[in-house]
N, C-alpha and C positions, 0 to 999 in steps of 0.2 A: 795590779799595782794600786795601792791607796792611794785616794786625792790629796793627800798630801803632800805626797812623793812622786811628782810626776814626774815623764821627761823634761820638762824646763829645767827642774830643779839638778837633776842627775847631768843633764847637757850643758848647762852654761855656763861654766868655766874647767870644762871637759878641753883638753890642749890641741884636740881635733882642731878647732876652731879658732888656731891663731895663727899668725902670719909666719913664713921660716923669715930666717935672719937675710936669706939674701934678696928680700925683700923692705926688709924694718929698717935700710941704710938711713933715712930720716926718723923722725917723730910720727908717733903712732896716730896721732891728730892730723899731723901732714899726713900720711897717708890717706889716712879714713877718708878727709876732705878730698882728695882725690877720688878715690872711690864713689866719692857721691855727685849725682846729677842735678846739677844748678847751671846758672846762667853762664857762669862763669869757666865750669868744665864740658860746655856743651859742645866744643868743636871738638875735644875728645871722642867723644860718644859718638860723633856722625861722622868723623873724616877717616879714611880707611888708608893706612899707611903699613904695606907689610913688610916692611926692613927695621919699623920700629913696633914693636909690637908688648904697648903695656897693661899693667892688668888691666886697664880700664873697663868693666863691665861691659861695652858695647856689642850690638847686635846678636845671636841668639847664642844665650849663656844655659847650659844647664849642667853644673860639675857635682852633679851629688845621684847619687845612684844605692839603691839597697841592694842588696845580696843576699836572701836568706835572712838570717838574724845580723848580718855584716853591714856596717855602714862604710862608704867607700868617697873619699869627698875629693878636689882633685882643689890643689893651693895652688897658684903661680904655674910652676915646671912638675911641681912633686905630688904625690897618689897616693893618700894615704886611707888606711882601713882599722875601723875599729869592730868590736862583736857587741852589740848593743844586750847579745844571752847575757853575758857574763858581767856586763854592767845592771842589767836590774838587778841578777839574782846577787852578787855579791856585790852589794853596795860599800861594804865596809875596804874592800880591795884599793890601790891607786887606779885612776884614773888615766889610762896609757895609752898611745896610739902605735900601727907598725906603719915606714913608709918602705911599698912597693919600690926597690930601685930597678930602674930603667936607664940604666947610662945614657942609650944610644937617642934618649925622645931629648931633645933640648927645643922646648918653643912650651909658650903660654896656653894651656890644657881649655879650651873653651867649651867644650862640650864633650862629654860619655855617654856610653851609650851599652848595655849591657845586651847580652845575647840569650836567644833564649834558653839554653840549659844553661846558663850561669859559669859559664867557663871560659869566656873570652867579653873581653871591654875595649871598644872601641873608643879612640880616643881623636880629638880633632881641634886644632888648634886654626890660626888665622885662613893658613892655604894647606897647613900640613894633617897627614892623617895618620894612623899610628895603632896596633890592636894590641893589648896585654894580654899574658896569660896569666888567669889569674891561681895565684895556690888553693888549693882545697881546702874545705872545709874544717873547721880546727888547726890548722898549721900553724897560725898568726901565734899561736900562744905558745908553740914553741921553739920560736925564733926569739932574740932578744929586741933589738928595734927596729931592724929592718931584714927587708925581705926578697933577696934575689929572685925575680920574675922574668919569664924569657919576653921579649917583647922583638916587634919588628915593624918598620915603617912602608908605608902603602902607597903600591902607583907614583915613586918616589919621581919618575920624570912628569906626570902630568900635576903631582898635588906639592911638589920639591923644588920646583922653581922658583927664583924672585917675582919671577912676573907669573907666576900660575893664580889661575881664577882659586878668589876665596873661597872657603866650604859654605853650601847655605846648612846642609842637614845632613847629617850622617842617621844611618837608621838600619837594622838588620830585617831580612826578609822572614819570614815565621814556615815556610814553606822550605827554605833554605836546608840543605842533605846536613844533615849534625849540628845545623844553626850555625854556619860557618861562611853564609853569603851576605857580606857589607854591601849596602848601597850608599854610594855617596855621590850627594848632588852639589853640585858647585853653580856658584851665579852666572855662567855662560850658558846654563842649561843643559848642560852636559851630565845625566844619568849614567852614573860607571858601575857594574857590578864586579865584585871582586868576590870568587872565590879561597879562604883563607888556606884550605887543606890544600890548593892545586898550584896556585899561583897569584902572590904578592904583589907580581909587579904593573902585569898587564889584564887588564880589565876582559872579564869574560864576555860581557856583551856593553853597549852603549846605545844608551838612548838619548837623540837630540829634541829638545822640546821646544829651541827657538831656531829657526833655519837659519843657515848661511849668508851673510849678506854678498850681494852681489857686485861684484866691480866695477867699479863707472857706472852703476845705476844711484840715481836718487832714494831715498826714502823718508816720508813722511811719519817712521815709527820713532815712536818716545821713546825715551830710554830706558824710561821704569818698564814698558811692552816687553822687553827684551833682558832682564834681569831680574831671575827664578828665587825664590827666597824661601818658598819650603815646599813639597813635597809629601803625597800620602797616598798608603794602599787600599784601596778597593773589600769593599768585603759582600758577601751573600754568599746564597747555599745553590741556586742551580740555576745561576745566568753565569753571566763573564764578570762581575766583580769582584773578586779574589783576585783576575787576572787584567786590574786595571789599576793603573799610575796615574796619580789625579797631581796635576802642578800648579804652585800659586807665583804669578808673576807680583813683580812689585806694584805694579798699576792696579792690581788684584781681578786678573782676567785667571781663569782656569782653563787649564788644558789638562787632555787625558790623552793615554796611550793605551790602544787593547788591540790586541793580548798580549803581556809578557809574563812569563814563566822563567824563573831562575834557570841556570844552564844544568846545576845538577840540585832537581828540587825532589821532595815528599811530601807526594802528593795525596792527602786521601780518595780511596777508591770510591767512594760514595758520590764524591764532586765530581766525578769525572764520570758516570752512571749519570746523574740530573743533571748534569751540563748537554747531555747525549740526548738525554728525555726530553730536553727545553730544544732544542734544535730540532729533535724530531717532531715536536707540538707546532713550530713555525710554521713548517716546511708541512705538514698538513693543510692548517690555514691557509696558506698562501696558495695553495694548488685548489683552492673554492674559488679565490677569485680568475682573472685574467686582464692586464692591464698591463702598459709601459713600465708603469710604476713597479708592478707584480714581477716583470722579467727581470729588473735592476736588482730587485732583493732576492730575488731566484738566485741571479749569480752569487751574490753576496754570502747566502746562505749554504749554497754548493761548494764554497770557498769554507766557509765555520764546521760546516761536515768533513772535510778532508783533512783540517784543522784535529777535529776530533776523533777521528778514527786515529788519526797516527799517535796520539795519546791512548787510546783503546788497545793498540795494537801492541804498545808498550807495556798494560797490563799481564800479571803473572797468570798463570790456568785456574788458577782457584778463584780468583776476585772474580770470574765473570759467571757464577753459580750465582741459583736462584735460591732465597733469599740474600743477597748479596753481603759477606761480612765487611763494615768496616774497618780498616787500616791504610799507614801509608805506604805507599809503595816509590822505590824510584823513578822517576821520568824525567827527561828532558826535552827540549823547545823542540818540536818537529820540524824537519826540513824537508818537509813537502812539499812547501810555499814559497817562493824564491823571495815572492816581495817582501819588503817591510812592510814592520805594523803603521800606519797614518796615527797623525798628530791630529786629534780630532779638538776644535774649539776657533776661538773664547766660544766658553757655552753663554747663551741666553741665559739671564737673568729675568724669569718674569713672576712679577712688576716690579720694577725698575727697582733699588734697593735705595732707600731715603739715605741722604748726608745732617748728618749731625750738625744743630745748629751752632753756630760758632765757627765752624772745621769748612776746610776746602774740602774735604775726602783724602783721608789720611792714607798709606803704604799699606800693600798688604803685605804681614807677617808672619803669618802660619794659618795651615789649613789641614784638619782634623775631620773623617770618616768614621760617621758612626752606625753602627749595625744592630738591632736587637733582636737578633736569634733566641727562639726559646732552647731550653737543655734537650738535649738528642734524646735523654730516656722520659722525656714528659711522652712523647710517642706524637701521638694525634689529638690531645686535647686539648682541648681552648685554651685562648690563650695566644694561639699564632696566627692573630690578627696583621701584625706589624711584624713578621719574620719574612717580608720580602721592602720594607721599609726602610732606605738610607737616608741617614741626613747626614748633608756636610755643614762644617762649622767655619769660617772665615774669618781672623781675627787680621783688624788696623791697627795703627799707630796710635790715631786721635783718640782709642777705645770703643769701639764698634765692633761689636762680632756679629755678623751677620747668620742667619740658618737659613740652608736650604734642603730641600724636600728633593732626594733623586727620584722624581715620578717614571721621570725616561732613562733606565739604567742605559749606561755604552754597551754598545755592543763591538765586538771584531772588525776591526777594518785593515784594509791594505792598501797601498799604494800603488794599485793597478789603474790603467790606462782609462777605463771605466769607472771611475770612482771621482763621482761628483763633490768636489770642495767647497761647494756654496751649503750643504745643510747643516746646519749647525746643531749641537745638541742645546740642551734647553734644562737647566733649573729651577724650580719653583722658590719664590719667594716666600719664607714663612715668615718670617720677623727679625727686626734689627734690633738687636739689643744696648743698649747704653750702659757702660762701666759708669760714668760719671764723671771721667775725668778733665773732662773740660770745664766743666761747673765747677769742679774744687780749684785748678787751678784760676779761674777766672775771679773768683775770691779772695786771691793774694795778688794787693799794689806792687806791683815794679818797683824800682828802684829809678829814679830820673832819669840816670843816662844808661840802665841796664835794657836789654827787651825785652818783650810782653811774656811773660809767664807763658804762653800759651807754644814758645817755642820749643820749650824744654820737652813736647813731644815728638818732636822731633830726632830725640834717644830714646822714645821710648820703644819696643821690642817687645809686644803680647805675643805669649809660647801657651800650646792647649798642654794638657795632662789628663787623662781619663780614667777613672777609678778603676781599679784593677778587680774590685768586689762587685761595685754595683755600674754597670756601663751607662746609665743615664745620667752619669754624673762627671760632670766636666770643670776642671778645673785651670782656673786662668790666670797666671804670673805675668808679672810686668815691672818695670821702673817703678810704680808706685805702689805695688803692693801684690795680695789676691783676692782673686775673685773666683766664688762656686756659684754655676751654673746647671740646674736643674732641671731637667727637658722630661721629666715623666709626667707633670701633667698636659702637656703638647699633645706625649704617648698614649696614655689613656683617653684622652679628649679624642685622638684618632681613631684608637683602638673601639670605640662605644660604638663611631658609627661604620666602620668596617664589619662588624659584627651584623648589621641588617643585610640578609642576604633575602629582597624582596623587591618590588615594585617601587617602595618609597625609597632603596638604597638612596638615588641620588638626592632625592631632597635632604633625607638625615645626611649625608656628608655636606650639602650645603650650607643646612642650617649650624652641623657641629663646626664647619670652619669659619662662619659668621659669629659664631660665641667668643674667639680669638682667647682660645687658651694661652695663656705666656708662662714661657720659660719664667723661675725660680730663681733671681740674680741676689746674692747675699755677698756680701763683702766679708774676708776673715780678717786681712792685713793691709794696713793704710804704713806706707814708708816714708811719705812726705811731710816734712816740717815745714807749719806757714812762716815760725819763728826764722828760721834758717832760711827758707823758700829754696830749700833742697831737700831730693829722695835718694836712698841707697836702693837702688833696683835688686829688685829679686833674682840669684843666680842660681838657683837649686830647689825643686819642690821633688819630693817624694812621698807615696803611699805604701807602705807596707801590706805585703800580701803572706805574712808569715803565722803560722799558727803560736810560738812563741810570742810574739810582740802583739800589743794590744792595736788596735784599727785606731790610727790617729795620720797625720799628715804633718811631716817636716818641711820646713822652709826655712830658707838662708839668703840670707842676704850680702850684698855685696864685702858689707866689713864683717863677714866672717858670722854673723850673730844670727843664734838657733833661735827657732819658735816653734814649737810643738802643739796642736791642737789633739784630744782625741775625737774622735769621731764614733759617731750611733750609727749600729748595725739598722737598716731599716727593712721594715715588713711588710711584707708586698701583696698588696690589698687582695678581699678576696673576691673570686671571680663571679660573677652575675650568673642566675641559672640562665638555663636556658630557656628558649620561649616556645611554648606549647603552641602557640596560634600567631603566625605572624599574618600579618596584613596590614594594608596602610591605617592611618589615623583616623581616616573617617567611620572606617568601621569599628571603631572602640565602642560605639552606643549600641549598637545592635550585638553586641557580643554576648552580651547577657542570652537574650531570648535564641542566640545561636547554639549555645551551651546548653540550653534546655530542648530545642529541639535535638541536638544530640544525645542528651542523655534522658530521652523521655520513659524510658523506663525504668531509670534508677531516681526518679525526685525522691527529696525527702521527705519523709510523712509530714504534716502540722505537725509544731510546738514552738517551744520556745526560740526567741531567735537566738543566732548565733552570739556568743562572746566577742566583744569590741574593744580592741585595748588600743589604752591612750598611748601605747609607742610607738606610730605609726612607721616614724623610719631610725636605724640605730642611729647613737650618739657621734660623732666623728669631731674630737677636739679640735679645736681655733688653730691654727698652725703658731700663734703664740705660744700654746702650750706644748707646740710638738719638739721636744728638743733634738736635733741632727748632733751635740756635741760642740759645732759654734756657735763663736761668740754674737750674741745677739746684736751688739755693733762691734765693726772690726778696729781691732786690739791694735795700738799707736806704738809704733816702732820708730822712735826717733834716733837720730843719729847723736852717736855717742858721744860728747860734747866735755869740754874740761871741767872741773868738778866747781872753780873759783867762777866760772861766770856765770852770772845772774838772770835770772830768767826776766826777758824786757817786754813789758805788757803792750802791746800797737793793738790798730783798730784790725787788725788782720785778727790777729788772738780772739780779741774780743769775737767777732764775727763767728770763727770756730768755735767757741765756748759754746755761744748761744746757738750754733747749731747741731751742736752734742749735746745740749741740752734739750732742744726742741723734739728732739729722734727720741730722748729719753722719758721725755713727758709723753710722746706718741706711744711707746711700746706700753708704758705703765697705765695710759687710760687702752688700749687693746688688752691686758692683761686684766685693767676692773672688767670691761665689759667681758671676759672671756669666762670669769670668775661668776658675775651675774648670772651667767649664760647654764654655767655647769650647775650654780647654787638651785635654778627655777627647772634644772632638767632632774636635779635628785628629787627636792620638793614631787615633780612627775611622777619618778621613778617609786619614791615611797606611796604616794596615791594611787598608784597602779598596783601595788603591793599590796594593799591593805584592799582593793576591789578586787584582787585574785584570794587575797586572802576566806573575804566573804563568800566568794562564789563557791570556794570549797567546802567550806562550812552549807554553804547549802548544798551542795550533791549531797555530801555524807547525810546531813539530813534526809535529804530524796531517799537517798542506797538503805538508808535504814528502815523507814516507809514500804520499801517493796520486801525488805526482807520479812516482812511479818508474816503470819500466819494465814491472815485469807490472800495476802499475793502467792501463797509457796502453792495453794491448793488452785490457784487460778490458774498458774504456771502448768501444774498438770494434766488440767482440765485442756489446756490450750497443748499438750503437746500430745496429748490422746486423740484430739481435733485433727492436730497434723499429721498422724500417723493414719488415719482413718482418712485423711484427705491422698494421701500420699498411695492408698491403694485402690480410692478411687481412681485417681490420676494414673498409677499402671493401668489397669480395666481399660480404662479407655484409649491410653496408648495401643493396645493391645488391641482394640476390635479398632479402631483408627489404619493402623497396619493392615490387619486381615481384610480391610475396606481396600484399600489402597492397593497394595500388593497380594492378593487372595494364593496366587502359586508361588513356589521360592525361586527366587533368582539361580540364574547359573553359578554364580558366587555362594549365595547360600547353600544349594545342593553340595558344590563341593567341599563345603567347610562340614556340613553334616556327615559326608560318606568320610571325612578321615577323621573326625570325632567316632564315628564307626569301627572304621580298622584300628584305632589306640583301644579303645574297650576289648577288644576280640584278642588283641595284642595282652594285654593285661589283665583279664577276665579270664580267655579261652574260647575255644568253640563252645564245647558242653563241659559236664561234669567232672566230667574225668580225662579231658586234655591237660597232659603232663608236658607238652611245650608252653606252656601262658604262664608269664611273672609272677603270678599267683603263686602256682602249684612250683615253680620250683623255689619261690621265697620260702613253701612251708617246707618244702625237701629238704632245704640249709639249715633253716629253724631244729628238723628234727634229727640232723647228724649231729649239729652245735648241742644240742642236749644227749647225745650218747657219749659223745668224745669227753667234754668237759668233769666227770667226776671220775676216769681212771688218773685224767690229768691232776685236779687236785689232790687226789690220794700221794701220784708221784712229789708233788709241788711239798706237799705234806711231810714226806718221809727223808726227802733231800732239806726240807729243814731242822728236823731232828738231827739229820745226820752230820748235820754244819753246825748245831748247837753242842753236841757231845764232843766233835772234834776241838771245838773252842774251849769246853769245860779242862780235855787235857790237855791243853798248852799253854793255860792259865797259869798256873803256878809256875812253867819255865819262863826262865829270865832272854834277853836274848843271847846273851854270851852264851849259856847251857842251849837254849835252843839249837846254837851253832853248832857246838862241840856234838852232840847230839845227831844230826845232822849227818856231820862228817863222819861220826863212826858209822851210822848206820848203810852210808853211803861205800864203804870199807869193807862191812860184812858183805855188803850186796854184791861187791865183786865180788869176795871171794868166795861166796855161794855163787854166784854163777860160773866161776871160773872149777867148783867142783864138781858142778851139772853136767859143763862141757869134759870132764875126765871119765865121767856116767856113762855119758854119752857113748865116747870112744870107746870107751872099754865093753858096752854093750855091741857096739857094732864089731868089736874084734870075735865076741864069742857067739856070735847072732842069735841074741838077746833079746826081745822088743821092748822095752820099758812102757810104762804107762805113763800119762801125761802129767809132765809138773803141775802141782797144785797152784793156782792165784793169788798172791799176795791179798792180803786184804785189809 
């Protein structure tokens, strides 16, 4: 797509993006100011009423979803899909959208959620839940505007009632048998899985993550303790996080559930081999030591084996050959194990994770698992430093995302009689990140009798998104905008000292996490007006992962309005060799003279010294220069305002000005210096050019030098030296041996006695043995010269005789060759049929005839 044509241009008054009529009963102004979060529509945005349920953007919104080249946006009640193919390529076409009708869903659509083969979209509104089926592929074009879709509504007595707990996240399992297992979690804590193919109504399995409170007993729990707000899967290659439920309360404590397994999952057989492998590595360990401690995880682990065979046992006869093929295979939850899985948490958080100054310590919102697996056919090459490495992502209210390091993945637990409740698991603290959002709004003055800007996050609602291309890259929506989150040099900063596998490992991991790599925070979209002292919160982010559509990122915002960035494929640095000689740092000085004592009979003769070039390490541009495809400050999405009123200059304004000025003057002197930086490395780069230049100018000189005429006769001289050297050196190899070993070994006698019998074999006894290879080689030789010139004689004669036959058939045509043909085929019966009257008629007078003559 040329830059001039981008998606802004193709999407911005695309009809996807406008309100239906039974929505527009006011003024499009009234609405929008609805729509947007300020002081004034802030009890909106936080008070939770489900008998009245308006659009208002409140708590987690995400109605935009891709499909392929399909874009799928969800307005009010109504689903509508557009094909973003047939918009680039045929730009000159109208502009049209079809809407998905679903009679039966009536409630305001707050979140989608697409499945993984792209055949079902789950849909979720305040308490209600709801899955479409969506049409295939190309259908939409030829329908005219809308689009009969079978749809059906979910767990209708637990998510259908007035009083049923709101949804916190809908989200489908990847593990799920045809991608057909919904999990929805709702704010009592209550994890529901619902198989689509089996049954709609009643939940396959349930997972509680806040317990029951007890009657007539007191409790000193918060209320935010006890109200779930997002939800996330587990991932790694051969422990138990695949098969772990990680949950974010609103106080922002995590809890995990392990093991859960969908009721009818597919499973790959590889996972369930290294899951097998890691439990049998335990259960070794642990049988070295012997301790109290030792018999409690003895059980434990007696328990994750029983666990595991019955998943084993479930495999097909083939999966369990050696070298083992991956695929997936069916399985379901073993019931071998009566107990439940334990609710394992709040994990430790250490060290302590800092609050943001200004902020009490904001709700937690959503919580995000990230994994970096290298690709299955990299094999065993470097590189899989960090492919047993999680981090989780934790995002507030106030804009704090926290990162943590899973050092100590969960493992299996049950709710056995035995099973200690005081240990708690534990996360590493790696760094708290700051959005900014408290500084911008601390920026803009109140209004007298309004309050403090700093309330209105109190609607705000940060949701992750994780790039579907590149996994180190996190992406963060909110009320006032987004935010990209870059965590690969964290990764690499890790990855450098996982790589020492030596005596100083632990120092290099101390010192690399003393360097305090940080996360990559860039801002793309700012939604907040200081003017207005209102934002339209973000309700839809999507990345396309289609080979059709170019690598860019959409966002939408609450009044409906596109913003398209594209986005840069990035190239993924290249890997460090490997190291010849590790050993701690002290011994770098002595390396030298180690290296020669190792290679003391390869030194180099005297001459010149080696070539030293002034490039000692390559170039690596400023990251000003490195362009990702965003905008280098993020791009002012103000709310869309009537055309007559006047833009009113305050000391708020001002303040912004000079602060988007001062960013601007920042990047533009990072830009002179980056510019300086590259001008003095080419100036380098050509001075290194022009010294390599001369140095070749001097070989060929050299090379010319030796080729002359007294080097060619020197050369001779010197390798008639070496050859005369060289048989010295046998000679004395030779009486060295006869010194050494004067009679032949038992090895050697027998290698001579069948070097012996191959000669006699191939030789013969004497003269005249006519069994030896020899003599009947020459046997063969001299039949092959008797035979061969009767043969060419015949060879000879049978080509004349195929050349004359060709000469008379030359002139017939094939029609006469035919006719030809068949006469003579005519006569030849009836000569033979006279032969046979000869015949008779001789035998009747007893006759002998003589024999018929040969054709010829």
């Amino acid at each position: 797509m040329d830059a001039d044509d981008d998606w802004n241009k193709l999407l911005n008054d695309h009809p996807i993006f406008r309100f239906p009529k039974s929505i527009t009963g006011a003024s499009q102004d009234t609405l929008k100011s609805q729509l947007e979060l300020s002081t004034t529509t802030l009890p909106k945005f936080t008070e939770f009423d489900s008998q009245n349920d308006d659009p208002t953007p409140s708590g987690r919104r995400q109605t935009m979803a891709l499909k392929d080249a399909e874009l799928i946006v969800a307005v009010g009640k109504e689903l509508r899909i557009t094909c973003l193919g047939d918009l680039k390529l045929g730009r000159s076409t109208r502009k049209s959208y079809k809407v998905l009708h679903t009679p039966y869903l009536d409630f305001d659509i707050h979140q989608i959620a697409l499945n993984p083969n792209g055949k079902l979209l789950a849909i979720a509104g305040t308490s209600q839940v709801a899955v479409v089926v969506l049409p295939r592929a190309g259908y939409s074009r030829l329908v005219a505007d809308s689009i009969e879709c079978k749809s059906v509504q979910v767990g209708q007595f637990y998510h259908g009632a007035q009083d049923s707990a709101p949804v916190a996240k809908i989200d489908w399992h990847p593990w799920g048998e045809a991608g057909s297992t919904l999990l929805v979690m709702t704010t009592d804590g209550k994890l529901r899985e619902y198989d689509i193919s089996v049954d709609i109504e009643e939940p396959q399995q349930i997972l509680s993550f806040v317990p029951e409170r007890k009657s007539g007993a007191f409790g000193a729990e918060d209320e935010s303790e006890r109200e779930v707000t997002s939800f996330t899967l587990g991932k790694g290659r051969a422990d138990w996080g695949p098969l772990t439920v990680y949950a974010l309360m609103r106080s922002g404590d995590i809890y995990s559930i392990c093991p859960y397994l969908p009721q009818n999952a597919s499973v790959p057989t590889s996972y369930v081999h290294s899951l097998e492998c890691f439990i049998s590595a335990k259960q070794e360990f642990l049988a070295q030591g012997s301790s109290s401690a030792s018999n409690q995880l003895s059980t434990l682990y007696d328990y994750q084996r029983k666990y595991v065979n019955a998943l084993i046992k479930q495999l097909p006869t083939g999966s369990l050959a050696f070298p083992p093929t991956t695929r997936s295979v069916p399985l379901h939850p073993p019931k071998s194990i009566s107990y439940p899985a334990l609710r394992q948490g709040p994990f430790l958080l250490q060290p302590v994770p800092r609050i943001l100054e200004g902020s009490d310590g904001g709700d937690g919102t959503d919580i995000v698992y990230l994994s970096f697996d290298p690709d299955e056919e990299d094999g065993d090459d470097e590189g899989q430093e960090t492919d047993h490495l999680g981090v989780i992502m934790v995002a507030y209210k106030d804009g704090k995302v926290d990162m943590f390091l899973d050092v100590e993945k969960v493992e299996a637990r049950w709710e056995t009689k035995y099973t200690r409740n005081n240990e708690l698991p534990m996360l590493a603290v790696y760094e708290c990140i700051d959005l900014g959002l408290i500084s911008s709004l601390k920026q803009v003055t109140a209004q007298p009798n309004d309050p403090p800007m700093l309330e209105l996050l109190r609607g705000n609602h940060p949701i992750f998104l994780v790039d579907p291309i590149h996994p180190d890259v996190v992406y963060v929506h909110h009320a006032f905008g987004v935010h990209s989150l870059n965590v690969s040099p964290v990764l690499e900063n890790l990855a450098q000292a996982l790589r020492i596998d030596d005596d100083a490992a632990d120092k290099s991991l101390q010192a690399t996490l003393e360097q305090c790599a940080q996360t990559t925070v860039r801002p793309i979209l700012t939604t907040f007006s200081v003017e207005r002292r209102g934002s339209n919160p973000i309700v839809g982010l999507s990345v396309p992962n289609d080979v059709y559509l170019t690598y860019s990122i959409f966002i939408l915002t609450s009044t409906l309005r596109i913003h398209v960035f594209p986005l840069n494929l990035q190239v993924e640095p290249e890997k460090p060799p490997p190291k010849l000689i590790t050993g701690p740092p002290e011994s770098s000085v002595s390396s030298t003279s180690l290296l020669k004592e190792k290679n003391a009979w390869l030194e180099p003769a005297e001459g010149p010294s080696a070539f030293v070039s002034l490039l000692s390490d390559p170039y690596t541009p400023p990251p000003v220069l490195q362009s990702s495809g965003l905008p280098p400050l993020p791009k002012l999405s103000l709310p869309s305002t009537s055309s007559s009123k006047e833009f009113m200059l305050t000391p708020d304004t001002l303040r912004y000005i000079g602060r988007i000025h001062e960013q601007v003057t920042g990047q533009i002197h990072e830009i002179y210096v980056a510019q300086r930086a590259a001008e003095n490395r080419v100036k380098l780069q050509q001075e290194e050019l022009n010294r390599q230049v001369a140095k070749c100018r001097e070989m060929e000189q050299s090379l010319a030098r030796l080729k002359q005429a007294t080097t060619a006769s020197r050369l001779e001289k010197a390798t008639e030296a070496q050859k005369g050297l060289m048989k010295r050196l046998d000679r004395l190899l030779q009486s060295l041996m006869a010194k050494a070993s004067p009679e032949l070994s038992e090895h050697e006698t027998k290698w001579f006695e069948e070097l012996k019998r191959m000669k006699e074999e191939i030789l013969g006894q004497g003269k005249y043995d006519e069994g030896s290879l020899m003599a009947r080689v020459k046997l063969l030789e001299r039949e092959y010269a008797r035979v061969m010139p009767p043969l060419k004689a015949l060879l000879e004669k049978e080509k004349a005789k195929t050349e004359k036959h060709t000469e008379a058939n030359r002139s017939l045509g094939f029609s006469q060759a035919f006719e030809y043909g068949k006469r003579s085929n005519e006569d030849a019966k009836r000569i033979s049929k006279i032969e046979d009257d000869l015949v008779r008629l001789a035998a009747k007078l007893d006759i002998s005839l003589p024999r018929a003559p040969i054709n010829q």
